[in-house]
C-alpha positions as CSV (number, residue, x, y, z in Angstrom):
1,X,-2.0,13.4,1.9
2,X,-2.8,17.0,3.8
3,X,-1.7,18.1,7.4
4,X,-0.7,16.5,9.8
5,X,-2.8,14.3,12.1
6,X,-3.3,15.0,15.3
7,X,-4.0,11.3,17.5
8,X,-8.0,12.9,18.1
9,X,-8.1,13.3,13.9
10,X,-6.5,9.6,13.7
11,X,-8.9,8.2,15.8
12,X,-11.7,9.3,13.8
13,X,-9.9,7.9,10.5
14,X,-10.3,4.5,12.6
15,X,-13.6,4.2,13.4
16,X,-14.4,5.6,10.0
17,X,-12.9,1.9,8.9
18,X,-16.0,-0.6,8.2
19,X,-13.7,-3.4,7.9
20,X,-15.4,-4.6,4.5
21,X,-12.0,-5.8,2.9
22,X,-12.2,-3.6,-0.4
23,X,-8.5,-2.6,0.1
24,X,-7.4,-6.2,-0.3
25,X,-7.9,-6.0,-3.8
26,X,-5.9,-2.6,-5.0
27,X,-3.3,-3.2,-2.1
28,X,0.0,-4.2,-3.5
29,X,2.0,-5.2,-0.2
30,X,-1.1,-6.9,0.4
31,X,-1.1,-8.7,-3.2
32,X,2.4,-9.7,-2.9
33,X,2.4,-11.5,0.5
34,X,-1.6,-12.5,1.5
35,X,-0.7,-11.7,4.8
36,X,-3.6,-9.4,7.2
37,X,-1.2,-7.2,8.6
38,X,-0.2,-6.3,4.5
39,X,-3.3,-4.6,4.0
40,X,-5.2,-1.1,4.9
41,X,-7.7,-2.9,7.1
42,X,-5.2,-4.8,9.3
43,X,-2.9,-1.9,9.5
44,X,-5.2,0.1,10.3
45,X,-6.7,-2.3,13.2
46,X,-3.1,-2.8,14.8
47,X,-3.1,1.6,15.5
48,X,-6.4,1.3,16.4
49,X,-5.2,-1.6,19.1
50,X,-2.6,1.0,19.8
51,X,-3.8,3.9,20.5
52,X,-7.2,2.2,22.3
53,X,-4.8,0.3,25.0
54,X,-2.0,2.9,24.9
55,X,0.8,0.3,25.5
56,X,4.1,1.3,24.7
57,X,4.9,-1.8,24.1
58,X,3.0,-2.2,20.8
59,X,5.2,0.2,19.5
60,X,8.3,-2.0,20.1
61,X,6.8,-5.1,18.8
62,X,8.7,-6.9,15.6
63,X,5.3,-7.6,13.7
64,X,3.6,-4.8,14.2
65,X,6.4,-2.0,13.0
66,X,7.2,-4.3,9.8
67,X,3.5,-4.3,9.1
68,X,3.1,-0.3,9.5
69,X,6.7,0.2,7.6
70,X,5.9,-1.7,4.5
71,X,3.2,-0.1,4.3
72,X,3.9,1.9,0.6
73,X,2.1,5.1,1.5
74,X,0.6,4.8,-2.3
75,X,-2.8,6.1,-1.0
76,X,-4.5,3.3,-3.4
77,X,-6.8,2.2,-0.7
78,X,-8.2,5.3,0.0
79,X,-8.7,5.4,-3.4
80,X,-11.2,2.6,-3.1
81,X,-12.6,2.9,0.0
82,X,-16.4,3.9,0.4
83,X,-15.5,5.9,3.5
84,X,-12.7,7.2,2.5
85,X,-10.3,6.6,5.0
86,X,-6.9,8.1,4.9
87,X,-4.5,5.1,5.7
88,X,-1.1,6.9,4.7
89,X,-1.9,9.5,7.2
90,X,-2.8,7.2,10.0
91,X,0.3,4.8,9.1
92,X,2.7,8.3,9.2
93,X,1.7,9.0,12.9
94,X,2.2,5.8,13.6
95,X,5.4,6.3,12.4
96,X,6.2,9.3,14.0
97,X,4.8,7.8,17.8
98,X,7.9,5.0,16.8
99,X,10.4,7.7,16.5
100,X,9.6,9.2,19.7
101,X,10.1,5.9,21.6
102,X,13.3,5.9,23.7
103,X,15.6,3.3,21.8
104,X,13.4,3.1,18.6
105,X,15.3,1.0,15.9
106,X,13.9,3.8,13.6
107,X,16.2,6.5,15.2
108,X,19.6,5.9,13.2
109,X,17.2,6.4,10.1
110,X,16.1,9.7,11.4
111,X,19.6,11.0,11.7
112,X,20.7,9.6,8.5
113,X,18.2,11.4,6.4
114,X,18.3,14.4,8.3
115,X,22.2,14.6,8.1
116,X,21.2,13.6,3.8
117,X,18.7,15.8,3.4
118,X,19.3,18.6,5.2
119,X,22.9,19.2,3.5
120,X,22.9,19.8,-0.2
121,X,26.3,18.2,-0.8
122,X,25.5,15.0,1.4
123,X,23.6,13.3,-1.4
124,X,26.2,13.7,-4.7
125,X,28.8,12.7,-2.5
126,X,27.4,9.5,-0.8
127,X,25.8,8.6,-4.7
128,X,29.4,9.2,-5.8
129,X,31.3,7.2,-3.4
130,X,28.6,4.8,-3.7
131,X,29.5,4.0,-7.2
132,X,33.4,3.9,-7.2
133,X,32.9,1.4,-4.5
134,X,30.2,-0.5,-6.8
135,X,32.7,0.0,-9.5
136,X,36.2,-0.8,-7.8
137,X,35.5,-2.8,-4.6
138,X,38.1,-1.6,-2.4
139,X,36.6,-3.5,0.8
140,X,35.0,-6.7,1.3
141,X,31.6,-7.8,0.4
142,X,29.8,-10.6,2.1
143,X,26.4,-8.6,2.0
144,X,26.5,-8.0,-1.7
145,X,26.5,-4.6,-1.8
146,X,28.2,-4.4,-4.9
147,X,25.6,-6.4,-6.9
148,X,22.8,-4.5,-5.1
149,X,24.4,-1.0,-6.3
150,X,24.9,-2.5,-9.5
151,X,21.0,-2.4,-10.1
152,X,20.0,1.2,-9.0
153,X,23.8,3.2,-9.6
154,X,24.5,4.0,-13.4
155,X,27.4,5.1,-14.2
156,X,26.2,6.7,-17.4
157,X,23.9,8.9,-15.4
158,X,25.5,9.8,-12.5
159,X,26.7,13.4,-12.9
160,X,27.2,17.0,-10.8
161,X,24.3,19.2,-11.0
162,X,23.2,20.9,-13.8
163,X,24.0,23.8,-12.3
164,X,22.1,26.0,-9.6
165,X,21.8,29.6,-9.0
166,X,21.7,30.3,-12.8
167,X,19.4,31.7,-15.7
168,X,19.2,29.9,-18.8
169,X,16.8,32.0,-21.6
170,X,13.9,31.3,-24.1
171,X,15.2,29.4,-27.2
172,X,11.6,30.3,-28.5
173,X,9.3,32.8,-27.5
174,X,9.2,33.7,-24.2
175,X,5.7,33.6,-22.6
176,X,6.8,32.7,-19.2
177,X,9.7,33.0,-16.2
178,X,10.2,29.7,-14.7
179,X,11.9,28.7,-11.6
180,X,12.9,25.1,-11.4
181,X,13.7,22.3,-8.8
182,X,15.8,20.5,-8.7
183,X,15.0,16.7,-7.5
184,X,17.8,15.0,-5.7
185,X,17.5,12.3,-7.7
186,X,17.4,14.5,-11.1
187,X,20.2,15.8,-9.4
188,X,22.3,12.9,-8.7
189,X,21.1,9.8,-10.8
190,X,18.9,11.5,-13.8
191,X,21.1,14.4,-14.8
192,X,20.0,13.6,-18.2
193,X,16.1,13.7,-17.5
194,X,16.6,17.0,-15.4
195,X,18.2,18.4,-18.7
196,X,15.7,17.0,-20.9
197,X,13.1,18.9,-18.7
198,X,15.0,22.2,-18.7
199,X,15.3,22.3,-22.5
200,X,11.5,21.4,-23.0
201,X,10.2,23.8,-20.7
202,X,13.1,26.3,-22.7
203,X,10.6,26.8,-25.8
204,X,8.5,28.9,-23.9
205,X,10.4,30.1,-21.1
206,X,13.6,31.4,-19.3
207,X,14.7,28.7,-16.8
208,X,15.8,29.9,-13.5
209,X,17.5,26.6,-11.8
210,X,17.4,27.1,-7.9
211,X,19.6,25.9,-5.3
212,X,16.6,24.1,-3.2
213,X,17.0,21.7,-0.4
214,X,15.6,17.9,-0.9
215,X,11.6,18.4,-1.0
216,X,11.1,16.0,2.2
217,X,9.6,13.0,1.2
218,X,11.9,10.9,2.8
219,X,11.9,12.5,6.0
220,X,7.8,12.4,5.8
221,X,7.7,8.8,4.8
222,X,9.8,7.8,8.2
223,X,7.6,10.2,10.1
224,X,10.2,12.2,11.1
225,X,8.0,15.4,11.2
226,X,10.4,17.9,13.0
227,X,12.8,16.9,10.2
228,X,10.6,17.4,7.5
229,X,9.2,20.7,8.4
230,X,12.9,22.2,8.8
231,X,13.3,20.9,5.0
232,X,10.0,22.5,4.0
233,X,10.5,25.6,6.1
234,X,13.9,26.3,4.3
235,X,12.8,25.7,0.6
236,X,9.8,27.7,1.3
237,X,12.4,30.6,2.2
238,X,14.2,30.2,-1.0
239,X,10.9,30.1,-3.0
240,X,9.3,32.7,-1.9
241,X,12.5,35.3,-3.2
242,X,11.4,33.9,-6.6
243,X,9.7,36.5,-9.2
244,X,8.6,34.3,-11.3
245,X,5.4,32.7,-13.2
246,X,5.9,29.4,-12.6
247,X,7.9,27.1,-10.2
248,X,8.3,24.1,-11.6
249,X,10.0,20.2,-11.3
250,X,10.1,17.4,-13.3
251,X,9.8,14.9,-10.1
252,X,6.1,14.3,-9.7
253,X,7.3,13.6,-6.0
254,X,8.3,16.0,-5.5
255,X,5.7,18.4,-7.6
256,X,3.1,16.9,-5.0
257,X,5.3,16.5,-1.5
258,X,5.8,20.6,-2.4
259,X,1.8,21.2,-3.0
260,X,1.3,20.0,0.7
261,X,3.9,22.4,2.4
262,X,1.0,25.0,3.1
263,X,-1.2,22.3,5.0
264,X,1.3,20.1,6.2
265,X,3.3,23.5,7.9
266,X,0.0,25.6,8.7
267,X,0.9,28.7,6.9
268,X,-0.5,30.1,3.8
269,X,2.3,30.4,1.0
270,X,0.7,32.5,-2.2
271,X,3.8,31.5,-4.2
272,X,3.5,28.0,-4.0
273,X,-0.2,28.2,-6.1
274,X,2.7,29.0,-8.9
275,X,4.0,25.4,-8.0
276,X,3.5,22.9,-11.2
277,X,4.5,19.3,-12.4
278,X,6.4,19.2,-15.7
279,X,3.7,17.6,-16.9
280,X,1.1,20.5,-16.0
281,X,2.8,22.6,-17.9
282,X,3.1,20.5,-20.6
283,X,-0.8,19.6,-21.1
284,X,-1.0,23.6,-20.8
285,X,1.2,24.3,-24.1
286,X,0.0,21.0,-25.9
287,X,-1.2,22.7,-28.8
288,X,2.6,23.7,-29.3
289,X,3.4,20.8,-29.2
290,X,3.5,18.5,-32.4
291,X,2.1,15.3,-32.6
292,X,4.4,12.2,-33.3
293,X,2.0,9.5,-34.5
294,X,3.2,7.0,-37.0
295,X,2.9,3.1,-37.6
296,X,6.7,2.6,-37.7
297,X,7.1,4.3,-34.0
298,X,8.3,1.7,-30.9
299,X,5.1,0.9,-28.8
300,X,5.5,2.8,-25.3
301,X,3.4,2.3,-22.2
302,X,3.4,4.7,-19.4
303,X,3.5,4.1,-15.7
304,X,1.9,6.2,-13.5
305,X,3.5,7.1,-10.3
306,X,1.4,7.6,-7.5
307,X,2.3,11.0,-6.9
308,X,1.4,11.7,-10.0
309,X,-2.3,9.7,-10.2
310,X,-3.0,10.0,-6.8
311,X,-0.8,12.5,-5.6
312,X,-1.9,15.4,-7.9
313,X,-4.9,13.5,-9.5
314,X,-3.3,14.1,-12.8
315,X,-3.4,10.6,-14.6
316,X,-6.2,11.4,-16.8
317,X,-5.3,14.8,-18.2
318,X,-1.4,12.8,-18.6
319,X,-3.3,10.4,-20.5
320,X,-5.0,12.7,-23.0
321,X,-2.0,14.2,-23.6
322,X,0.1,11.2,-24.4
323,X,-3.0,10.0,-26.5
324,X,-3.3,13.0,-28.6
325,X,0.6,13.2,-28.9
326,X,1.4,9.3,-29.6
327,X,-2.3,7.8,-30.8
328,X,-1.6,4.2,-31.0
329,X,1.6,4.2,-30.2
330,X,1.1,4.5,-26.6
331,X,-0.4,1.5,-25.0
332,X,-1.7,1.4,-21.2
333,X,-1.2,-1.5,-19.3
334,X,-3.3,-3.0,-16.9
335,X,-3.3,-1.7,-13.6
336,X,-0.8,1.6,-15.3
337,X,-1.3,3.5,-11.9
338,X,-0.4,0.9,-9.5
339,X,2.5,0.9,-7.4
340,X,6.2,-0.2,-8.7
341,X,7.6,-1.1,-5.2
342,X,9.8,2.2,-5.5
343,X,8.3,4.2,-2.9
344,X,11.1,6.7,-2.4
345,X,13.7,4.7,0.1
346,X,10.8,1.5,0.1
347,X,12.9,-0.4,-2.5
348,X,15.9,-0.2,-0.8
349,X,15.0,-0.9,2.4
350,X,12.5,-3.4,1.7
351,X,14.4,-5.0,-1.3
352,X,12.9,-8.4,-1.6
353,X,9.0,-7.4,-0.8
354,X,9.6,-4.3,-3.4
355,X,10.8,-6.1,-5.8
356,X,8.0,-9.0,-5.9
357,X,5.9,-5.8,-6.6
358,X,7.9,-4.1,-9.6
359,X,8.2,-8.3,-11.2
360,X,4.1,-8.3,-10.8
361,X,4.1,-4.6,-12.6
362,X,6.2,-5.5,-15.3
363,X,4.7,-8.3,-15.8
364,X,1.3,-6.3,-17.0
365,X,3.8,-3.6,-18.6
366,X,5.5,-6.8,-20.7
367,X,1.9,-7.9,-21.6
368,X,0.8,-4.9,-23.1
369,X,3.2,-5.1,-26.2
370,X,5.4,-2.0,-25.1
371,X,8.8,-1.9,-25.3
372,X,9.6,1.0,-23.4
373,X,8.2,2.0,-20.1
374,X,7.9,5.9,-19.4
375,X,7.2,7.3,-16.0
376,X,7.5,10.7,-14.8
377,X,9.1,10.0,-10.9
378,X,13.1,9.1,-10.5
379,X,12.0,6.4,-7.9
380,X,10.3,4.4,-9.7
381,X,12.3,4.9,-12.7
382,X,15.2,3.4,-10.4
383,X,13.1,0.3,-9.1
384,X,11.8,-0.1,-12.6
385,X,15.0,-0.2,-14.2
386,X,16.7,-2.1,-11.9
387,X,14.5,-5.0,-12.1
388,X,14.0,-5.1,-15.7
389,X,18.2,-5.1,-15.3
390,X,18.1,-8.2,-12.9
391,X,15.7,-10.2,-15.0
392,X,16.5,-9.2,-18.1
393,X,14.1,-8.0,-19.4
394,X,13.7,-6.5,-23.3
395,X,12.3,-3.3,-21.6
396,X,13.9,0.0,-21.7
397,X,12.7,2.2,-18.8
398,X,13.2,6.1,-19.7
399,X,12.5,9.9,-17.8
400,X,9.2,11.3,-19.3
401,X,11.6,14.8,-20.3
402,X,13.9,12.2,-22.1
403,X,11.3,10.4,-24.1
404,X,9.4,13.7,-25.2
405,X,12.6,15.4,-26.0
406,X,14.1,12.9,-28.2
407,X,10.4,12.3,-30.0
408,X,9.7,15.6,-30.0
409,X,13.3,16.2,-32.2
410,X,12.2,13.2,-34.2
411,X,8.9,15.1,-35.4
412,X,11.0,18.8,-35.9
């Protein structure tokens, strides 16, 4: 995804749409219903319809906003498409005309995750209260809430932040001056991971944790654009105050949402060239680190998020790293860039449809002999785990930071 689409730009994206059907095959929405309006082709027909007739009305109509909101925004189609037609950004100003309609359903959304992601301490405490009701049950539960928080909320991983604002040193030699981001959901659910990442990045570097705002993706995905830029425009303050060589996350979310601030806001930001993915920096020092092949090791697949593959374009150089690292131990899987059905806030608001996603995914994952699943992005780590939890599955789903650092302590 780049900058924002003005409706001229999204009009050319439509007619750029041959209508030959090659996004039926990659599309997983499309794969886990068979339904038209599932699909690039028919989403992309129903803005065309939109924006040709100009009726309000089509932005008020049941079918037509389910159709464009479970859309995943996992770029896949544009992947295959011969012309190359960006769906996610047509399907995001879509998204944004719906929040500008007077009595949009989408509007309590808006305020929600501008009230959540706009204040640091929103997210801790709603994950926190979250869990002592999961836990406790002090009110009544005919939804099943309970059972539902059961499946994404961890008890043994929900902790306060590692702890902004501070420096951490080198424990080897220091080549570097890192400033790291902190993920919300590093933050709140994968304190662990977030660690794990900090002490990795540690060997060559002193660690600079900063006190960052959520990087937007939520407020993007909803189309909430006004929301999104004031999130950008605020991180991008604290940023640029950085001296550092590096600014790095262990969130492949948000490593890529934060590499389109420049040409999503319009403005040229010098620092954020400095911006990597944990896993950038880690194919950078691989010849520091030590191999840990063996025939006695656990097999291990890896799933690649989307905002990782597609996102940054970094699944092949995250393959040769894991190969040359693991050897046979690692094991693709079949289709090991598709979408899980995470999608940020997509598995919790789309719960049922997500989830038929995540069983077909782990159904490839469970076929390829591993038994652990890696992946480098909290959100799909959640909707992994938490369907490998309701089917029980012998799967254990781990942080990419997590895995390494516990292999790489093995091999010491």
């Amino acid at each position: 995804m780049s900058s924002m689409l003005e409706k001229e730009q999204v009009y050319k994206e439509l007619l750029r749409c041959n209508k030959c059907g090659g996004c039926q095959v990659i599309c997983p929405t499309y794969k886990a219903t068979y339904y038209e309006g599932n699909v690039a082709r028919g989403r992309l027909f129903l803005v065309r319809k939109y924006l040709e007739s100009g009726e309000q009305a089509l932005l008020k109509t049941p079918e037509i906003i389910q159709s464009l909101e479970q859309c995943l925004l996992c770029e896949s189609c544009t992947k295959v498409c011969p012309s190359g037609v960006r769906t996610a950004e047509v399907v995001l100003y879509y998204r944004q005309q719906l929040l500008e309609v007077k009595g949009a359903k989408n509007k309590w959304k808006e305020r929600l995750y501008r009230l959540a992601f706009l204040n640091k301490a929103f997210i801790p405490l709603a994950a926190k209260l979250a869990y002592y009701y999961q836990k406790f049950g002090v009110i009544p539960d005919p939804y099943q809430l309970r059972s539902f928080l059961s499946q994404y909320l961890d008890g043994q991983v929900l902790r306060d932040n590692p702890g902004t604002g501070i420096t951490l040193p080198a424990t080897g030699q220091r080549k570097y001056k890192v400033t790291f981001f902190v993920g919300c959901a590093s933050n709140t659910f994968y304190h662990r991971a977030a660690l794990a990442a900090i002490n990795l990045l540690r060997r060559w570097a002193d660690v600079t944790l900063l006190d960052n705002y959520c990087c937007g993706a939520p407020l993007l995905s909803l189309g909430a654009v006004d929301g999104f830029r004031e999130v950008a425009s605020r991180n991008l303050e604290l940023i640029s105050r950085e001296q550092t060589d590096f600014i790095v996350t262990d969130c492949s979310t948000c490593a890529s949402v934060l590499k389109q601030y420049p040409a999503r806001l319009g403005v040229a930001v010098p620092v954020m060239t400095k911006l990597r993915d944990l896993v950038e920096i880690l194919i950078q020092e691989r010849e520091h680190l030590s191999p840990v092949k063996g025939s006695g090791r656990q097999k291990f697949t890896f799933h690649y998020p989307c905002h990782l593959a597609r996102g940054q374009n970094l699944k092949e150089p995250t393959q040769k790293l894991l190969d040359g690292l693991f050897g046979s131990s690692y094991q693709p899987h079949l289709e090991d860039d598709s979408c899980c059905g995470g999608a940020g806030t997509f598995g919790i608001l789309h719960r049922d449809l997500a989830q038929k996603i995540t069983a077909a995914k782990l159904a490839n994952i469970q076929n390829s002999g591993a038994a652990q699943v890696v992946t480098s992005c909290p959100a799909c780590l959640m909707q992994l785990g938490a369907v490998v939890k309701r089917l029980a599955l012998p799967l254990v789903v781990k942080p990419l930071a997590v895995f390494l650092e516990e292999a790489m302590g093995e091999s010491r």
